[in-house]
ROLOLUM-151393 format. One record per atom (N, C-alpha, C): residue in one letter; x, y, z. Coordinates in steps of 0.02 Angstrom, whole numbers, padded with zeros to 5 digits, always signed. Example, Ala and Ser with C-alpha at 12.3 -4.5 7.8 and 13.67 -1.06 7.14 Angstrom:
% residues 2
A+00660-00284+00390/A+00615-00225+00390/A+00660-00165+00390/S+00642-00112+00354/S+00684-00053+00357/S+00645+00002+00394/
% end
This chain:
% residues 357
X+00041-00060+00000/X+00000+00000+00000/X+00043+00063+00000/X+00082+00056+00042/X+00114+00119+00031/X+00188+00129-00012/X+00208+00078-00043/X+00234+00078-00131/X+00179+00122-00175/X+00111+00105-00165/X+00073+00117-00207/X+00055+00206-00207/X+00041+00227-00138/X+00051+00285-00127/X+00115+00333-00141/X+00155+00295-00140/X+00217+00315-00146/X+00258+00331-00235/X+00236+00280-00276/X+00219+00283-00325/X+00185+00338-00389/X+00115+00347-00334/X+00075+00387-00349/X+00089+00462-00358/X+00122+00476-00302/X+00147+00549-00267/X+00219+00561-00311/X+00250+00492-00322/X+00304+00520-00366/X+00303+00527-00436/X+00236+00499-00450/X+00211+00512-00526/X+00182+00582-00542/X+00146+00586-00469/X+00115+00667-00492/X+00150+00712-00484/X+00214+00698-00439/X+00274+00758-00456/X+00309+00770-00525/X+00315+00685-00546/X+00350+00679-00609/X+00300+00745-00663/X+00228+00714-00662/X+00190+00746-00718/X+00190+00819-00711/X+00179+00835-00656/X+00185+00915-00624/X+00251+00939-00689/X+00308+00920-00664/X+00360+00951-00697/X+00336+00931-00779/X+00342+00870-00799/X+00319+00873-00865/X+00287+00921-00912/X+00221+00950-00863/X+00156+00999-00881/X+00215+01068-00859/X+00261+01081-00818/X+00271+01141-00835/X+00335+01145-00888/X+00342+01108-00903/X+00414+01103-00979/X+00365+01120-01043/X+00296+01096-01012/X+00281+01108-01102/X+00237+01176-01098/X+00223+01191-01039/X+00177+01280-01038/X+00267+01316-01057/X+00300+01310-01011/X+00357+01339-01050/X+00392+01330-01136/X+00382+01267-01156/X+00376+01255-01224/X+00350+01304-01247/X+00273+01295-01235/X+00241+01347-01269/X+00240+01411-01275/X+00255+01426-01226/X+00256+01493-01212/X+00311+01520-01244/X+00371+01503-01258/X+00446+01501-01290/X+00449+01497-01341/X+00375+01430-01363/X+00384+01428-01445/X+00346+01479-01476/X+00295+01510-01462/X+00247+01570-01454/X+00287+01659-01481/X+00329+01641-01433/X+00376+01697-01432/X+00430+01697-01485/X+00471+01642-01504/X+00511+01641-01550/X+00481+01612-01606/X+00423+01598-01612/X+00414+01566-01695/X+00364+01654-01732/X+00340+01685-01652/X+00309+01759-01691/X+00378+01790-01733/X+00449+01782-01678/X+00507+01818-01707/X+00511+01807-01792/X+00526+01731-01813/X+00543+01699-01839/X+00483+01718-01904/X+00416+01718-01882/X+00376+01741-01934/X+00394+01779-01955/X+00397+01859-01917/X+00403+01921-01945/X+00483+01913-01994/X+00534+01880-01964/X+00596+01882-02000/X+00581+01869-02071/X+00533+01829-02072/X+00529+01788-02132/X+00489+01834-02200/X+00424+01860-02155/X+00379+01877-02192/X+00386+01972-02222/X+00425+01994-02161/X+00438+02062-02152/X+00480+02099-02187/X+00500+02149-02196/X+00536+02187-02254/X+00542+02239-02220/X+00632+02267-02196/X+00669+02329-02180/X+00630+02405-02195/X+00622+02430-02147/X+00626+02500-02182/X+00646+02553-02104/X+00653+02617-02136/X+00665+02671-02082/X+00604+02694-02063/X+00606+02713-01994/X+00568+02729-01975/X+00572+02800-01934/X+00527+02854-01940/X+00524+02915-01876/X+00487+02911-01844/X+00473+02907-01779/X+00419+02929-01716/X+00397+02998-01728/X+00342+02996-01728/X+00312+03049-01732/X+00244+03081-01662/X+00266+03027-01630/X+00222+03020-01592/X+00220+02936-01529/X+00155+02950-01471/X+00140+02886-01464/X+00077+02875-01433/X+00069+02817-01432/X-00012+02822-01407/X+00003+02789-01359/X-00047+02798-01281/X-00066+02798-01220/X-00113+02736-01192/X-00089+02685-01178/X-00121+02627-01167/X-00125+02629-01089/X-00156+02662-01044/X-00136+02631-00984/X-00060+02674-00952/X-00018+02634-00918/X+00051+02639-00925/X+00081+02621-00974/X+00064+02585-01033/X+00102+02559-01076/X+00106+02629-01155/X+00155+02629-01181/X+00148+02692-01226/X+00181+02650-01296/X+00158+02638-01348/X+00172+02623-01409/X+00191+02681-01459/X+00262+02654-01471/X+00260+02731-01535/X+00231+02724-01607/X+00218+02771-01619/X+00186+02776-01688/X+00265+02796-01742/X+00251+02778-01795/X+00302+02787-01841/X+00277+02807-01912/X+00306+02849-01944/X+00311+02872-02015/X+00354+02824-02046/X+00342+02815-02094/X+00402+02758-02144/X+00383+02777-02211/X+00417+02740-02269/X+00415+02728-02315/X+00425+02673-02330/X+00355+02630-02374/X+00374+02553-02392/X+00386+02595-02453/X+00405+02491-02476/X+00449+02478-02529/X+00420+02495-02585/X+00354+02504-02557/X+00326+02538-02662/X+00307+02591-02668/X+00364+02651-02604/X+00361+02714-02606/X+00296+02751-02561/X+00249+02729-02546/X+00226+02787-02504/X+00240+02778-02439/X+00214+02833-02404/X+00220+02879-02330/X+00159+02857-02292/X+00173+02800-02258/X+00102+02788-02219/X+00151+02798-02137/X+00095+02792-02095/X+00098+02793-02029/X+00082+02714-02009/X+00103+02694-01943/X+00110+02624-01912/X+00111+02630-01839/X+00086+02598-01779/X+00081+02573-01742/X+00132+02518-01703/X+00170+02535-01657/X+00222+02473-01643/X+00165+02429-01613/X+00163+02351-01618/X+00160+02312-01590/X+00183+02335-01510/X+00239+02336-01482/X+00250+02337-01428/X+00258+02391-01386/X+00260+02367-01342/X+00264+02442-01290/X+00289+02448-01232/X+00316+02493-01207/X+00320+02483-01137/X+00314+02556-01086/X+00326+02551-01042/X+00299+02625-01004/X+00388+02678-00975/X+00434+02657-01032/X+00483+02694-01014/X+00477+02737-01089/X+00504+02783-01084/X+00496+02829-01131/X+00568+02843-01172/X+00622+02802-01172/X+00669+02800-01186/X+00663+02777-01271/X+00703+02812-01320/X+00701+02810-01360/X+00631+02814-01425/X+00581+02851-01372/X+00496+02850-01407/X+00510+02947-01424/X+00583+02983-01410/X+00570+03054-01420/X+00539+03062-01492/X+00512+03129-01524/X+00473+03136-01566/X+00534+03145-01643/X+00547+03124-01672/X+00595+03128-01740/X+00651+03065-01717/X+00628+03045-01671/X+00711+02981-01685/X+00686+02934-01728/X+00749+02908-01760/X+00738+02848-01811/X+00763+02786-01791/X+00712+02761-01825/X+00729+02679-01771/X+00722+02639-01857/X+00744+02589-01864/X+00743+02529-01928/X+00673+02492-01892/X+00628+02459-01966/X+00546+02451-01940/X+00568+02380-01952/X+00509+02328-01933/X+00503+02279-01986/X+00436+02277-01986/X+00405+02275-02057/X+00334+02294-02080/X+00308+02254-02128/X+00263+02215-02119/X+00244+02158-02163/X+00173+02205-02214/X+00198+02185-02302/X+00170+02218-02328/X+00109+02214-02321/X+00076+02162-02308/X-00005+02147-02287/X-00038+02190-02256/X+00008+02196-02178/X-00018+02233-02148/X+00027+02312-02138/X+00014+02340-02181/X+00051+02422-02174/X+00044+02459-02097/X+00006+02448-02045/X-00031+02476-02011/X-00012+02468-01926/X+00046+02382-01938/X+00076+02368-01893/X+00148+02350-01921/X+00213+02385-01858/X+00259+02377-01862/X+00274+02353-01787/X+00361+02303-01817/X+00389+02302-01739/X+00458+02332-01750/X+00485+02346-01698/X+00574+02379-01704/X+00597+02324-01710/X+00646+02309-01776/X+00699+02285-01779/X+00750+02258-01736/X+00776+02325-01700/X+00819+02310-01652/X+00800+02299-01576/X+00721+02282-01575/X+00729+02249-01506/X+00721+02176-01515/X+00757+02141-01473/X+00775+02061-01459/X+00717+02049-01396/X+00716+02090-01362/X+00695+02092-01301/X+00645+02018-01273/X+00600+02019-01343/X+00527+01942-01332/X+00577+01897-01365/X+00599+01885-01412/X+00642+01837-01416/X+00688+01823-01394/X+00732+01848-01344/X+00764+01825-01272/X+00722+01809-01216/X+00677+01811-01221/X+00633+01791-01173/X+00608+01703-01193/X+00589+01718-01245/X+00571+01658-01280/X+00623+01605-01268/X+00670+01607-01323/X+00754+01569-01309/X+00754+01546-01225/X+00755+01591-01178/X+00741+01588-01102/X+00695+01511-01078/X+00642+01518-01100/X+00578+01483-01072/X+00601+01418-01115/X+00617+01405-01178/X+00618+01360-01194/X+00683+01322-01172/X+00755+01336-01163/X+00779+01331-01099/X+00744+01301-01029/X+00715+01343-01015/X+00674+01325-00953/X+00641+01252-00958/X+00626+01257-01015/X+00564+01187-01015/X+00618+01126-01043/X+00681+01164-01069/X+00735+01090-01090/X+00737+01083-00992/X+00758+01112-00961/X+00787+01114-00906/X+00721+01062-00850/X+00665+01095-00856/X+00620+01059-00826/X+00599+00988-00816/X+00614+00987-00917/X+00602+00902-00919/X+00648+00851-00902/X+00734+00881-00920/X+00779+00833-00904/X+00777+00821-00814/X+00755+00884-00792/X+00726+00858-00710/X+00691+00805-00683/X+00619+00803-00726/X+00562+00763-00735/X+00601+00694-00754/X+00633+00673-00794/X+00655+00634-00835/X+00728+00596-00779/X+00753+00633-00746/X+00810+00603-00711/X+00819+00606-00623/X+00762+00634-00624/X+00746+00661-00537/X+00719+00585-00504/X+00650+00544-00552/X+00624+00508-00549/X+00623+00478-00591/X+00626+00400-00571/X+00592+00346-00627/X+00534+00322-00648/X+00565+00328-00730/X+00471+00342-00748/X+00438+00261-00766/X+00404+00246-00719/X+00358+00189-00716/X+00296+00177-00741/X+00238+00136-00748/X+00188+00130-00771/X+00139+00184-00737/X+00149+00172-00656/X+00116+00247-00637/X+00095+00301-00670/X+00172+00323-00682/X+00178+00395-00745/X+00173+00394-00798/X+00135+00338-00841/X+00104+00354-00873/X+00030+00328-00887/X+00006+00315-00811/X-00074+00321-00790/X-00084+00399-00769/X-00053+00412-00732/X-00059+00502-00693/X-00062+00536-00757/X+00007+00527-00815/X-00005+00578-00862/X-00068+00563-00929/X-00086+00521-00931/X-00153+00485-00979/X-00206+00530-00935/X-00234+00546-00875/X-00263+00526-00837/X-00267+00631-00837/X-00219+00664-00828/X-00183+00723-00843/X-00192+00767-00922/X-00197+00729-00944/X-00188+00755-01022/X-00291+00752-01022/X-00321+00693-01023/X-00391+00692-01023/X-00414+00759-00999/X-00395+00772-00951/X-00427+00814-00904/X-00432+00885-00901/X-00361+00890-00939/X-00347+00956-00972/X-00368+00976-01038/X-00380+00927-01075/X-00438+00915-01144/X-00489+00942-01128/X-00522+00909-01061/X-00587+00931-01070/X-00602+00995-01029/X-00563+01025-01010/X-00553+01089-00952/X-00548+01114-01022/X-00506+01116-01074/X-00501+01171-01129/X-00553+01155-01176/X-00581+01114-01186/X-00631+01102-01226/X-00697+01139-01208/X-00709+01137-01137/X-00766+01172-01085/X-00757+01260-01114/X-00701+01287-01124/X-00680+01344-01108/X-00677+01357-01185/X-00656+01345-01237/X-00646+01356-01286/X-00724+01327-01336/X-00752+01293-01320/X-00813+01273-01345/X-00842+01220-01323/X-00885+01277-01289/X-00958+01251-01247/X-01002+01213-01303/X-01019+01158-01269/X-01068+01111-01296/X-01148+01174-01336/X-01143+01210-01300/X-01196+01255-01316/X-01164+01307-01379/X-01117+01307-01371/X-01075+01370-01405/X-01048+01329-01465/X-01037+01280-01471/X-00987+01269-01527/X-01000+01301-01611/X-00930+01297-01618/X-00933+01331-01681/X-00896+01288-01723/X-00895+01295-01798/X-00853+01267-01866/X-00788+01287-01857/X-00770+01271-01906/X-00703+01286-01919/X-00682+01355-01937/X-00716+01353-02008/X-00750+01437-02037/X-00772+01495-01973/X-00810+01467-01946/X-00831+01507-01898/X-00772+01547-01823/X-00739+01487-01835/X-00682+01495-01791/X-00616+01538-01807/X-00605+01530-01877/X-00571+01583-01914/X-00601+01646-01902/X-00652+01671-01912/X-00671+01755-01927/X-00673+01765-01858/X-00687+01719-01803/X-00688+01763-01737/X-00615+01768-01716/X-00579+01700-01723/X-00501+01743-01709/X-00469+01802-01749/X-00508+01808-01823/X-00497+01872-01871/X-00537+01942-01836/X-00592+01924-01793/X-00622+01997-01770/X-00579+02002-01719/X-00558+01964-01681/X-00514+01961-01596/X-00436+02013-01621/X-00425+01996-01681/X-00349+02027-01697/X-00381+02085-01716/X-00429+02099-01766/X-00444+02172-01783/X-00463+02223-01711/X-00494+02171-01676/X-00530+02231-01614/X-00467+02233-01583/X-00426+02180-01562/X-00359+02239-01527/X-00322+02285-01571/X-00331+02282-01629/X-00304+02335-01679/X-00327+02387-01660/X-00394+02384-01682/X-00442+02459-01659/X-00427+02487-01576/X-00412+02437-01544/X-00416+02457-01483/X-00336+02502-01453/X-00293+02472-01494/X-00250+02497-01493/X-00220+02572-01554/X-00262+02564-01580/X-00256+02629-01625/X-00327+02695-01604/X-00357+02678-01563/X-00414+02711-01529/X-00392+02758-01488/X-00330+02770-01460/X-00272+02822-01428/X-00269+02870-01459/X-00258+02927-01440/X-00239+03000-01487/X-00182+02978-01508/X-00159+03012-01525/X-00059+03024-01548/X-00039+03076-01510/X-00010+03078-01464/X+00027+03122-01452/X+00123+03133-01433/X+00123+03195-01443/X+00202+03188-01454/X+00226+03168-01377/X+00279+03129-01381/X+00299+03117-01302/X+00313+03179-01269/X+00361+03251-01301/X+00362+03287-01255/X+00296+03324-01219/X+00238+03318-01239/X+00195+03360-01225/X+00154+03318-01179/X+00159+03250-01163/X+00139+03182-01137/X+00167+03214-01077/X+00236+03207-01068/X+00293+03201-01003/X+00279+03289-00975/X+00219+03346-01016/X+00212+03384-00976/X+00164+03412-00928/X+00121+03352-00942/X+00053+03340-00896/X+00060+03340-00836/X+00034+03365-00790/X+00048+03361-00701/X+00022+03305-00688/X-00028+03266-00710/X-00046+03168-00694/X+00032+03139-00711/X+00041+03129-00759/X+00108+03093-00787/X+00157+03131-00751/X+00168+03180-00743/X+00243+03205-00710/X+00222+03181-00644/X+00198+03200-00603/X+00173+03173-00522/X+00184+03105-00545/X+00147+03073-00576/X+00156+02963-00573/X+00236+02976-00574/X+00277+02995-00625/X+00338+02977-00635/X+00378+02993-00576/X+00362+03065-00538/X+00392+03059-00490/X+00406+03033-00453/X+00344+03010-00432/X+00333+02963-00375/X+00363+02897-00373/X+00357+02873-00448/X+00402+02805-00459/X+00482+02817-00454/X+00513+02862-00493/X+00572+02860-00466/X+00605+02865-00407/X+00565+02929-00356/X+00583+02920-00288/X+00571+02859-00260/X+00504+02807-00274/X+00528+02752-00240/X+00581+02701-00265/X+00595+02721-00331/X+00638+02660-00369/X+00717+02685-00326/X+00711+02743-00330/X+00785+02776-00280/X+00800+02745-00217/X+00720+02761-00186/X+00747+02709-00122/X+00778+02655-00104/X+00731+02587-00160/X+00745+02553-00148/X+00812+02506-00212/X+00818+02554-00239/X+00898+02540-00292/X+00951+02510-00235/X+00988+02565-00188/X+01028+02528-00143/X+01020+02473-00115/X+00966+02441-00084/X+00974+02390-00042/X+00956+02332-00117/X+00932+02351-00154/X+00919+02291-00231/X+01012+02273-00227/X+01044+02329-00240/X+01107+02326-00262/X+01140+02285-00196/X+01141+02278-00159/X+01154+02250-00093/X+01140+02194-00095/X+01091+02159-00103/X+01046+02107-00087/X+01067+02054-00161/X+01076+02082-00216/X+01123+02084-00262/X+01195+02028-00259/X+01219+02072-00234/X+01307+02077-00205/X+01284+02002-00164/X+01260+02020-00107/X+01243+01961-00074/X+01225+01886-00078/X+01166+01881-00141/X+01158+01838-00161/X+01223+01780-00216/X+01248+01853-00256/X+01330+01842-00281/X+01362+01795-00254/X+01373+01861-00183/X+01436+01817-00154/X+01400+01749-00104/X+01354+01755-00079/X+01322+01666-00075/X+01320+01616-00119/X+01313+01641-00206/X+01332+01592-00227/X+01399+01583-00270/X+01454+01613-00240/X+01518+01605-00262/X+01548+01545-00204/X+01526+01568-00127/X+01526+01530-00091/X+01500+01476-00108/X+01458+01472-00123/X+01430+01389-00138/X+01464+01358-00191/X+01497+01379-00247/X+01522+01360-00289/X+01586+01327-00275/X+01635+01363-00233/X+01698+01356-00188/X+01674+01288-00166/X+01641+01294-00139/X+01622+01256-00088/X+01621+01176-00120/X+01576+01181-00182/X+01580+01115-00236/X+01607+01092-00267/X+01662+01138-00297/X+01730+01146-00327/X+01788+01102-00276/X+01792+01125-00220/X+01825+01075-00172/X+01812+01025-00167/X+01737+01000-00159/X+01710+00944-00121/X+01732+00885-00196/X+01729+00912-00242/X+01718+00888-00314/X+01802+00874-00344/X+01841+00894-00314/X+01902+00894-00306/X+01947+00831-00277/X+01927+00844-00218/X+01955+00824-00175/X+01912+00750-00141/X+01847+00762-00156/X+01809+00716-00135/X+01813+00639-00157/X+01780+00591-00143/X+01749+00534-00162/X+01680+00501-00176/X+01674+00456-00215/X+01598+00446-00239/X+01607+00357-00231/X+01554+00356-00182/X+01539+00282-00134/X+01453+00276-00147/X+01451+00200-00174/X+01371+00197-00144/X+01326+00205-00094/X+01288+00222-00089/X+01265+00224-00036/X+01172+00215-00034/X+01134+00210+00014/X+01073+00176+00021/X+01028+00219+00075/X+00959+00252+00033/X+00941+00273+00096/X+00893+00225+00139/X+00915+00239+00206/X+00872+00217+00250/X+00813+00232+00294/X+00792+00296+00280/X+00725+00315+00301/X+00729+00405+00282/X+00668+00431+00285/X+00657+00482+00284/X+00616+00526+00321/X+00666+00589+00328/X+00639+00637+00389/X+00612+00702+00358/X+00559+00712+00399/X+00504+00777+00375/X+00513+00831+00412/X+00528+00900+00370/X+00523+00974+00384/X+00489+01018+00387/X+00458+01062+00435/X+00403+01100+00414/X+00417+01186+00420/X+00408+01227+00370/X+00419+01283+00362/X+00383+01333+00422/X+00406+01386+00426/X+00353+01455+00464/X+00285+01426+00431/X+00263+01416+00349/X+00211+01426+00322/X+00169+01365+00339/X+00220+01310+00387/X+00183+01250+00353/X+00194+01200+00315/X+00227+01234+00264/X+00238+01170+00210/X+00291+01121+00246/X+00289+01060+00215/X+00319+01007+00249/X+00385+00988+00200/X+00439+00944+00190/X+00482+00913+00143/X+00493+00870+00183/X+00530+00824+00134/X+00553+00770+00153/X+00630+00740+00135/X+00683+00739+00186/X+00744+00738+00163/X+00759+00647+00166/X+00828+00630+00146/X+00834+00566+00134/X+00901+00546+00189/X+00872+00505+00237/X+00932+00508+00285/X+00970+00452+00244/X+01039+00447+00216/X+01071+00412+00184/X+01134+00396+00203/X+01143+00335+00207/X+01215+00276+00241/X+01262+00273+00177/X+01325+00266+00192/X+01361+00237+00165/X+01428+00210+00220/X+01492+00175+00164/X+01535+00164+00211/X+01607+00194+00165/X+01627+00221+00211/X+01693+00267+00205/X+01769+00225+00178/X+01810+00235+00169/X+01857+00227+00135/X+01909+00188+00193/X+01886+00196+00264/X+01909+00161+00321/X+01872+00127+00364/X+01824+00119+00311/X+01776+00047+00332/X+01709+00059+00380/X+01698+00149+00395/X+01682+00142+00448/X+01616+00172+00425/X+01553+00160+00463/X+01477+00165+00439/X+01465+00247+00450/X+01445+00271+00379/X+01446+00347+00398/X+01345+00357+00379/X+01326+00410+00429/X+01239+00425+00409/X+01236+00474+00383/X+01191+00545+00345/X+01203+00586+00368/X+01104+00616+00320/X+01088+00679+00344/X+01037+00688+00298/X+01053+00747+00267/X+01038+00722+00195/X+01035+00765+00139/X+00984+00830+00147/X+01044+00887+00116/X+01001+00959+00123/X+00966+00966+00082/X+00940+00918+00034/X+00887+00933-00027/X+00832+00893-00005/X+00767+00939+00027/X+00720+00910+00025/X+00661+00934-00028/X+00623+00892-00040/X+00533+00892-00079/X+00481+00864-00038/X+00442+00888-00095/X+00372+00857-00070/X+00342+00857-00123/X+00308+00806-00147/X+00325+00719-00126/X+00403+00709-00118/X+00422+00663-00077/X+00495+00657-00076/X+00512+00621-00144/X+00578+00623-00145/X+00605+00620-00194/X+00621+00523-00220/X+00632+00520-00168/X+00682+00440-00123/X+00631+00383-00087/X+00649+00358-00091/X+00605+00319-00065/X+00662+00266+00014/X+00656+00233+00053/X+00685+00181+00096/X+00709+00126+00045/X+00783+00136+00062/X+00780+00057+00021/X+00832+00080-00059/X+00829+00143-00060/X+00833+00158-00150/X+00918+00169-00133/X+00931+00134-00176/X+01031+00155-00185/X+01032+00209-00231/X+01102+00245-00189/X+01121+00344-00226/X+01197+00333-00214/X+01229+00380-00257/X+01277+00393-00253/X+01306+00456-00194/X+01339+00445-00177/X+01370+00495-00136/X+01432+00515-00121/X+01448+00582-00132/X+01496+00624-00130/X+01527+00649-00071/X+01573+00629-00042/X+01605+00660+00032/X+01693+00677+00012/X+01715+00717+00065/X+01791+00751+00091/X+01823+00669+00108/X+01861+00649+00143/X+01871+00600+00184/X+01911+00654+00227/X+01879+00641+00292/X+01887+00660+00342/X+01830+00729+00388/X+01791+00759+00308/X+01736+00813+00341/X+01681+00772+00312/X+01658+00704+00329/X+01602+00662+00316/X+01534+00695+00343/X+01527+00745+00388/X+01488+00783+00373/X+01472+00829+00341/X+01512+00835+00293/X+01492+00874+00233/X+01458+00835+00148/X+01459+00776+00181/X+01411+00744+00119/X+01359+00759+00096/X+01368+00731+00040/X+01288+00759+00015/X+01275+00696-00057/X+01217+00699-00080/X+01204+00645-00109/X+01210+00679-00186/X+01255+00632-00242/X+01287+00663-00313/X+01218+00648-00359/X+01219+00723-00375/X+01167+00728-00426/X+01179+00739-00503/X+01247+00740-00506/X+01297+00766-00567/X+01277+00813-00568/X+01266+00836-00640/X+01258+00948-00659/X+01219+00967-00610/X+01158+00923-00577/X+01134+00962-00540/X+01132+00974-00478/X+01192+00952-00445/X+01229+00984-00407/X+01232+01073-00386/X+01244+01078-00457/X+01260+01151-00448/X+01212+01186-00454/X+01138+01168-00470/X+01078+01208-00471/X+01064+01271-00427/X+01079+01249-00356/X+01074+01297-00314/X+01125+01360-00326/X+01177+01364-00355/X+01210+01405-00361/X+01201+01438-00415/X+01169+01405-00459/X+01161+01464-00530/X+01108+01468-00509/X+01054+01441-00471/X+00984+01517-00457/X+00999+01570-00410/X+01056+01560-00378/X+01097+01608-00331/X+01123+01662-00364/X+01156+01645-00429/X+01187+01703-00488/X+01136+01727-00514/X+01077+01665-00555/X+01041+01709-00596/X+00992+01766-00536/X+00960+01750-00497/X+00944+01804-00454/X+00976+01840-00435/X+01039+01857-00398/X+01080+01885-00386/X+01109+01943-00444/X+01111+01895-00484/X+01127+01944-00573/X+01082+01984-00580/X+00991+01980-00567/X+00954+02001-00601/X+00912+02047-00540/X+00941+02043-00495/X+00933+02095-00427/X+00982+02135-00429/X+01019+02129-00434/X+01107+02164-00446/X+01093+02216-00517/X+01064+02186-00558/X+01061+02244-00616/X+01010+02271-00620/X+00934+02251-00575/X+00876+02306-00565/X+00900+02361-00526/X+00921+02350-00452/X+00952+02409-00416/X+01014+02454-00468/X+01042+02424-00498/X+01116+02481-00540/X+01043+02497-00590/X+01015+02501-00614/X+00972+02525-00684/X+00921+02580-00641/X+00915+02556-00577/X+00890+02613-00538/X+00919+02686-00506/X+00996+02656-00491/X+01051+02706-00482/X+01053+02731-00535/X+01039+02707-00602/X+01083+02758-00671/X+01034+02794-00690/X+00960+02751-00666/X+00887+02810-00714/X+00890+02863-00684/X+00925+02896-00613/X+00912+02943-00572/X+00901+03013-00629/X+00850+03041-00652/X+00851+03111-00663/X+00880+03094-00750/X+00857+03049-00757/X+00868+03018-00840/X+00815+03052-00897/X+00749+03022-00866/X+00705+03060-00912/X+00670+03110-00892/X+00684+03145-00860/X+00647+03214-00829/X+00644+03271-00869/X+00719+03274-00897/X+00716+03346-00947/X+00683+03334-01006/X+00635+03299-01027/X+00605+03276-01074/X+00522+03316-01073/X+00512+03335-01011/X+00447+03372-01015/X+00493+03449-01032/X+00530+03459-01029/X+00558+03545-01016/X+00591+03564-01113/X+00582+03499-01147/X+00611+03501-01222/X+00539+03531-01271/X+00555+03544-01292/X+00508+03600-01358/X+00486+03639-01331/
% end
């Protein structure tokens, strides 16, 4: 019975990760196959801002161009964002503008969704080889994921077409064709206006203020917290670099497992694991990687990595992913470290921008 439970819990962890490799799939492939369209379908040209329109916080520039069979139309960026950097009124930016649609452009030179994309799909290589080597995949896992996939069929089937609602095929075309026109309209339903005359509104100057003084505040301790995370995971790296060095790799067997419970509650489960040392002598110790569902089961043989002589510093060999903890230590650390400095450098960046024309 409790193989069977046990089983169970490690199948639905398995599928868990599975289901998020492929929302990341998607989401990645989403992002880089739009890139990959426009590369394909799209055609160079220059572009001037002449303006931008007002979504919210979000501000899209408008552009003057010239296509390729000579006239002067106006365009709409696709994208947007609520910094005003490089949206001033006459800068030229390179378009890419698909002749179909004259009416929408994207900038050329931002990468920005397709580094994101590249990112996630990453993510979801990263997820599955987890899924795939964390646990063994048994008949279980693939009752949970049969069982998983059904269920999510009919959750999207409910949502996308109601037994009451359904539609053709035909029919299904022109409404995703009205869905793209109405955010067209909706997004071209904005005035135009020039950014400097935007940035001289007392609503918009007051919001902006207010955001930078708090982004000021809290820039230093980002930049701190930063540094910190850094140097925790340089430390940790040292730390594996030695052990990985200098260490040894002995079988070893766990023999039971002990449960943790957070401030919040949540519980894990670590793997107290035996082996025997290089001088014969019976070493225990419990592993600092816990889950839930646990990972391990009583009984399951692991490899394990120790010093000889700091046998409390063992830990159970996961190969590359070993070092997991330390590159989410960098990549956070990296990406806290360069929000606080981008906050130090915006200080008093775009301000003189209401005081121009």
């Amino acid at each position: 019975m409790f193989d069977l439970v046990f089983s169970t819990l490690t199948a639905l962890n398995q599928v868990a990760t599975f289901v998020g490799a492929l929302v990341f799939w998607g989401l990645g492939g989403l992002l880089v196959g739009n890139a990959i369209y426009w590369r394909r379908h799209a055609v160079r040209v220059q572009g001037e801002v002449i303006g931008v329109r007002r979504n919210g916080d979000c501000l899209n520039s408008v552009y003057r161009y010239v296509s390729p069979s000579g006239e002067t139309l106006e365009a709409t960026s696709l994208e947007g964002s609520s910094s005003v950097r490089g949206k001033e009124t006459g800068t030229t930016v390179p378009l890419w503008v698909i002749p179909e649609k004259p009416n929408e452009v994207q900038e050329a030179g931002n990468h920005v969704f397709t580094v994101v994309g590249v990112l996630l799909l990453g993510a979801g290589v990263a997820l599955f080889w987890v899924g795939v080597t964390a646990w063994r995949t048994g008949p279980m896992t693939w009752v949970v994921a049969s069982l998983a996939v059904v269920h999510l069929l009919q959750k999207a089937r409910g949502i996308i077409a109601p037994k009451d609602k359904a539609l053709p095929r035909s029919l299904w075309r022109e409404l995703l064709a009205q869905m793209r026109d109405a955010g067209a309209q909706a997004r071209n339903a904005q005035p135009v206006q020039r950014l400097e005359e935007l940035t001289r509104l007392p609503e918009y100057r007051d919001k902006q203020i207010r955001q930078r003084a708090q982004l000021r505040r809290l820039a230093p301790f980002l930049v701190l917290a930063g540094i910190g995370l850094l140097a925790l995971g340089v430390h940790q790296s040292r730390l594996l670099l030695r052990l990985q060095a200098t260490g040894v790799r002995t079988p070893g067997i766990v023999t039971s497992l002990v449960s943790s419970s957070d401030s919040h509650g949540g519980v894990t489960y670590h793997p107290i694991v035996a082996y025997t040392d290089g001088h014969g002598r019976k070493v225990a110790f419990r592993d600092s990687v816990g889950t839930n569902p646990p990972m391990y089961r009583a009984g399951q043989g692991v490899t394990v990595l120790y010093a000889p002589g700091e046998e409390d510093r063992s830990v159970v060999d996961r190969g590359l992913w070993n070092w997991l903890p330390s590159v989410i230590l960098y990549v956070l650390g990296g990406a806290v470290f360069a929000g606080g400095l981008a906050g130090l450098r915006s200080r008093g960046v775009e301000v003189p921008l209401a005081a121009q024309s």
